[in-house]
N, C-alpha and C positions, 0 to 999 in steps of 0.2 A: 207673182209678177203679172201684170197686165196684160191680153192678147195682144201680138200687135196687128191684128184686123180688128181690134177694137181700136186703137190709136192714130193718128196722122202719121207719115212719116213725112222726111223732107223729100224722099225719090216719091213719092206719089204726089207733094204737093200741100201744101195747108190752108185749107180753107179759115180767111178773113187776114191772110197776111197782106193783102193788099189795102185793107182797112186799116190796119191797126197802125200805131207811133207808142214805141214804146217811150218811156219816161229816161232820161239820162244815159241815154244809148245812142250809139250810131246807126241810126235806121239803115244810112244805106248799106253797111255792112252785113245788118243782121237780115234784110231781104236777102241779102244774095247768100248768106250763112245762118240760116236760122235756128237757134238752139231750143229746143221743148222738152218738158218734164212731165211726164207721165204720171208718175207717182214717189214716193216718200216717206221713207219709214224710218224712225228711230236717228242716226247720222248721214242717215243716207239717201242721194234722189236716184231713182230712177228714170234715164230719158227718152223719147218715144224710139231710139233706138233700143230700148232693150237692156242700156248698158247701166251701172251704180256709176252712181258718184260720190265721195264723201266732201260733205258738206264742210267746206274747210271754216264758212265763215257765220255758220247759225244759221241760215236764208241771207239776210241782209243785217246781222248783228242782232235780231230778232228773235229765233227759237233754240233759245238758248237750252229748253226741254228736248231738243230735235222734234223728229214731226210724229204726227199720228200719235200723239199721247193720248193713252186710254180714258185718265182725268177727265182732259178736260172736253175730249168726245161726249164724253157722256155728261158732265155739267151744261157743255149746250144744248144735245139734244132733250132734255129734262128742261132746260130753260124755255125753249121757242114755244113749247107746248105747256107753261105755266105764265109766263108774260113776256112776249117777242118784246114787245114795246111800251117805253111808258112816257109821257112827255119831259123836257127836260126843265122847262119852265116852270115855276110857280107849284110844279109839284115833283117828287122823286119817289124812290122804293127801297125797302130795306135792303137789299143786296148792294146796290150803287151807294148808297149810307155807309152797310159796315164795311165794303172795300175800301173806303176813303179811312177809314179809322184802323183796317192793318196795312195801309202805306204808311200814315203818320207815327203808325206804331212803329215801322220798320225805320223810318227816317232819323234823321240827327234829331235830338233831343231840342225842344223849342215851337219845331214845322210840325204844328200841329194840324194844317186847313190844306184840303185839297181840291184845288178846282179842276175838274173833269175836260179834256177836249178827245180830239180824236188821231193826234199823231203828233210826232213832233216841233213838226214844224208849225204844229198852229198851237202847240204848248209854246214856243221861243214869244212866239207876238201877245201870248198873251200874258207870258210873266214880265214882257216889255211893258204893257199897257197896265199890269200892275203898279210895276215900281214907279212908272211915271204921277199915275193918280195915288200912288200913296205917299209923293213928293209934294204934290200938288197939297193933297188934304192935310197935310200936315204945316201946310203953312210955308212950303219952300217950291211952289210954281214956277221960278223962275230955272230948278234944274229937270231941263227938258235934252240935254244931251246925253248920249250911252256909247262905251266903250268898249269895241269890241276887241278881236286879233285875229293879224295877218293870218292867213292858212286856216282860219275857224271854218265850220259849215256849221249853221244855224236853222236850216231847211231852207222853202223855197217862198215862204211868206217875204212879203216888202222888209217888212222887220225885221225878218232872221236873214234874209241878204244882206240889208244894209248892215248889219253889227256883224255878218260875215267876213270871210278874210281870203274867198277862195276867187281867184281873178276869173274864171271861165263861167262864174255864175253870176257876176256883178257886171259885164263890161254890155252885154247889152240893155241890162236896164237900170244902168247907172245914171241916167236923166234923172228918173223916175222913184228913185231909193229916196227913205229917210231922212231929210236934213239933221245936220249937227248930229253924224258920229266919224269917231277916230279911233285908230285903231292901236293897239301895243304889238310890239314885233312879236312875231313868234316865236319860239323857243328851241328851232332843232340848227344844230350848228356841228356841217358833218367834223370838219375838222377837231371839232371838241369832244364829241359823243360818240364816235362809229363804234360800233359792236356794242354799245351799252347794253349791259343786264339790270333791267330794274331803272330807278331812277339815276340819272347822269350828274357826277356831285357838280358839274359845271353849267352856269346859267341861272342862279338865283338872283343875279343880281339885273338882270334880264325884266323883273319886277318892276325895281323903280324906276323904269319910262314912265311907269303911272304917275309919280308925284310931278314931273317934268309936262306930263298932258294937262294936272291938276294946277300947275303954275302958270301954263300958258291959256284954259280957258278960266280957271275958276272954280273949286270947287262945287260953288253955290250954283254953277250952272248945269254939274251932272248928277244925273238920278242913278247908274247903273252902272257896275264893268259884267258883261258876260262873258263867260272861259265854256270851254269843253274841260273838265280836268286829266282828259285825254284825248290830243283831237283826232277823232276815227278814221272819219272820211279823208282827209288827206295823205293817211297811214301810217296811222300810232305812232304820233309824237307822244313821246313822255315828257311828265314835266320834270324840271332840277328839282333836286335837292333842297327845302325850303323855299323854292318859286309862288306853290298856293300860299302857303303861312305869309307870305310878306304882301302876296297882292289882299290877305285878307286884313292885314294891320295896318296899311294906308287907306281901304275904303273905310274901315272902321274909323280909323283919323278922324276923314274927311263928311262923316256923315253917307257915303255913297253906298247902295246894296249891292251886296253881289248875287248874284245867278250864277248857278254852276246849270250847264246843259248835260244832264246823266240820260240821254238818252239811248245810248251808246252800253254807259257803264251801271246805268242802275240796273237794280235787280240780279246781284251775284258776281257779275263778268270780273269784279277785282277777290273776289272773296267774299265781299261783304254785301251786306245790301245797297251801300251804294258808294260811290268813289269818294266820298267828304268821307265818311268811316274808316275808310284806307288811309288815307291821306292826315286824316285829323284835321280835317280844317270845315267848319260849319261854314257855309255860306248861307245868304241871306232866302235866299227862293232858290230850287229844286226844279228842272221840267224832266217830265219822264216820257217814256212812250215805250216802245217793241217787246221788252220780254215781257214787261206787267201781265200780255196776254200769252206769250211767247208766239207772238206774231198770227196768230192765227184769227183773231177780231182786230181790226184797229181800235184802241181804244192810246191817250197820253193824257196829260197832264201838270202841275205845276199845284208843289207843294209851298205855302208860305208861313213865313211866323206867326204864330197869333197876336203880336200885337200891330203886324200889316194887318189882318184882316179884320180887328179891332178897329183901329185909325176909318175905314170904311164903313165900319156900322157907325161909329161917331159922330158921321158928320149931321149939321142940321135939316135934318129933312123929316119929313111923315112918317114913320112906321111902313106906310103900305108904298115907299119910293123904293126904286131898285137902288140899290146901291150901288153898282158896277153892271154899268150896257154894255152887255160882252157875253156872248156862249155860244153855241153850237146846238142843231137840233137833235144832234147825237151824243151831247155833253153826258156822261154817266150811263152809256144804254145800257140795257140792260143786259143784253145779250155778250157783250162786251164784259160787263160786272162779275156772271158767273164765268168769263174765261179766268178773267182776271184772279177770283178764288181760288179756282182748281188749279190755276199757275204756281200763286203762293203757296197752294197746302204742298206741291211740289218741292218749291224751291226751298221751302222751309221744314216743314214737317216730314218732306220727305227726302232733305236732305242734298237737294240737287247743288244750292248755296257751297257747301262742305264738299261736296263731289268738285265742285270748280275748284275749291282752291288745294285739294289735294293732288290735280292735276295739274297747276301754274308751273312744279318745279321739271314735272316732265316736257312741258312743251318747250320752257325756255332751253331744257336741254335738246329737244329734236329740231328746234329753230335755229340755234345757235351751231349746229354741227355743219348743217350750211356754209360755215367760215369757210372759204377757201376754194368756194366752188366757180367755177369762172364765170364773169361778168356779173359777181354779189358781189357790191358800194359798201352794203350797210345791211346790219340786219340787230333788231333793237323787240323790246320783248318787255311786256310788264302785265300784272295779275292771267287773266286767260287771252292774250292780246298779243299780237307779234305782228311782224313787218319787215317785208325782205325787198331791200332796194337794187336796183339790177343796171348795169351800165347801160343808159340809150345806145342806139342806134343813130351817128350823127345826123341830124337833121326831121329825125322823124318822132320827134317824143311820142312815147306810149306805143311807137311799135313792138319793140322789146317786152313790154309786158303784154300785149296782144297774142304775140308767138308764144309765150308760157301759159296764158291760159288754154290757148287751143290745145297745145301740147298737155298741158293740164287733163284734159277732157281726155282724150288718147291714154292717157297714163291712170286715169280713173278719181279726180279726185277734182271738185269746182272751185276754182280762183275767186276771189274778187280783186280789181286791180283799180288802182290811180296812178295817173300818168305811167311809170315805172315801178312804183313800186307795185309788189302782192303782200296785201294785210292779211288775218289771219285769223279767227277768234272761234273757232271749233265750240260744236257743244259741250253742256257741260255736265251732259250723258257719256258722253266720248269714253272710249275704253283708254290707257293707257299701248295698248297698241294700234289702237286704230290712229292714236295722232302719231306711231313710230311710223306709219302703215304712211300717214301723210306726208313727213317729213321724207319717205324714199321718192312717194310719188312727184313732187314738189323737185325735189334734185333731178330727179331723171329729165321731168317738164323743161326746168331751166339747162342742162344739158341740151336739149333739144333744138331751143330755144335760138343756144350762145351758137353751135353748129350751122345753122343759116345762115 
């Protein structure tokens, strides 16, 4: 454990908290309550109090290895001192090479091509600006609309708002979004689903809004539908029963691709490698991002079919034309690359994949034991993913989830919360008692909570 005359605390003061805005936070709360992390090991943080926490939700659905893996410590530091950098333009390096060729390995059969970014959200803009130019080249320009859904988060690109679905992220730069996109309702319907285990048999038909959006602009005028096939951030909706299957038989129909956003779900979190292998439903383009490294480099992505990324080398142009004006100066870094290795030899060779899904039946049972506990709405659970909904406080959305996480913290275990609810998705290092360990601390938190 770290000295703590080596660390800040909040009674002595923290230098640069007057600098700093954090990102999707309430500043002015976290000045006057500032939570810091020291250190991190294995499920667990350490914060500059001294105290563990277990990491209920990976970092931010991200290290899914937990932290401090030996791996991939020592693949970067071996990396920085063999090639920190190497340009992403006009030239690449065998690491960044064969990492792209064991995701396509790991992917659905078909996505063979992976284009490199640096997080999710600038993988959502850029499998947008695929499917538009591969509308485009292929001879159908005129479909320049994309459809997204209510309640999606797609990051924080113009793109991934606008085919977003979440109102607190769209309403101030709703001028300034995407023309021509619409959205499909979203899928959670407490009265139909509460307590669902798994997928809820109600809501597949919740699908065909799509042929109803497709009759009112036109086929010929959309290029895309984008889904989460879990949406996270808003906290874990599951989809129904035959929901993906049907929205993947009307884009097929209609000519339209689909994007599944696994940024969330690839890389193990359902079982598999990615939520279309759970699911059984290929979609057209793949974006990835967080565990590929298991959060420790930013590195994302967007896998596509080979015959999108064919359609792009076909068109009439030189040889020495780019074919797609689009990357990042850190598309493929390299440092990034060998995270990205040592993640996979993880999740795969060593097994962490199988370690998730042997653990899915115990979480849904320490989530689910929650029934009954005062002011739990709903509480809904699918592959390493859960989500416990908690009665507001009238008039003050998301204070009720505020008081659980603080209580949380006191009770030794880190929240993540939207609006009301606390989502949940442990690593998938996790011992089978350490998520029992969570589900106590979790109860006691909302006990605490429901007592205010």
């Amino acid at each position: 454990m770290n000295d703590p005359k080596q660390v800040p605390t909040q009674e002595a003061g923290v230098a640069g908290l007057d600098n700093s805005w954090l990102p999707f936070t309430p500043n002015r709360y976290f000045q006057a309550h500032p939570k810091l992390m020291a250190s991190a090991k294995g499920a667990w943080y350490t914060n500059t109090e001294g105290q563990r926490l277990f990491d209920a939700l990976s970092g931010l659905w991200c290290c899914p290895l937990g932290h401090a893996h030996a791996g991939i410590a020592e693949a970067i530091s071996r990396q920085v001192l063999e090639l920190d950098y190497s340009p992403a333009f006009q030239i690449s390096n065998p690491l960044t090479l064969s990492l792209a060729k064991r995701i396509a390995d790991l992917a659905p059969a078909g996505l063979d091509r992976v284009f490199f970014t640096n997080s999710g959200s600038e993988a959502v803009d850029t499998a947008l600006k695929i499917a538009y130019g591969y509308q485009r080249l292929r001879g159908e320009g005129s479909r320049t609309r994309f459809i997204g859904r209510e309640k999606a988060y797609h990051g924080v690109g113009f793109g991934g708002m606008s085919v977003g679905g979440m109102p607190a992220n769209r309403k101030m730069f709703g001028p300034v979004m995407v023309p021509g996109v619409d959205h499909l309702p979203h899928t959670y319907n407490l009265s139909e689903m509460a307590f669902s285990k798994g997928m809820p048999k109600w809501g597949a038909h919740l699908a065909d809004e799509l042929e109803r959006i497709v009759a009112l602009h036109d086929a010929s005028t959309i290029a895309a539908v984008i889904v989460e096939p879990i949406q996270g951030s808003v906290g874990v909706v599951v989809p129904p029963e035959g929901y993906l299957q049907k929205l993947r038989e009307i884009c097929t129909k209609h000519g339209i691709l689909l994007i599944f956003d696994e940024v969330i779900t690839g890389f193990g979190r359902m079982g598999t490698p990615f939520a279309a292998q759970f699911f059984g439903v290929t979609p057209d383009i793949i974006c990835f991002a967080k565990g590929v490294t298991n959060g420790i480099i930013p590195m994302g992505g967007v896998i596509v079919r080979e015959d999108i990324f064919q359609t792009f080398m076909g068109i009439n142009a030189p040889q020495y034309a780019v074919e797609l004006c689009h990357g990042f100066t850190y598309s493929g870094h390299p440092m990034a690359a060998a995270a990205g290795h040592a993640a996979l030899d993880a999740l795969t060779e060593g097994g962490a994949i199988a370690q998730a899904a042997a653990l899915i039946p115990v979480l849904e049972e320490v989530i689910h034991s929650l029934k009954g506990e005062p002011g739990v709405i709903d509480i809904r659970n699918i592959g390493l993913a859960a989500a416990v909904d908690l009665q507001p406080i009238a008039g003050k959305p998301g204070a009720r989830a505020l008081k659980t996480f603080e209580a949380g913290i006191h009770e030794g275990v880190l929240l993540r919360f939207t609006a009301d609810t606390i989502a949940m998705g442990p690593p998938f290092i996790s011992t089978p008692d350490e998520l029992r360990a969570m589900g106590d601390m979790l109860r006691r938190a909302i006990r605490i909570a429901m007592a205010d």
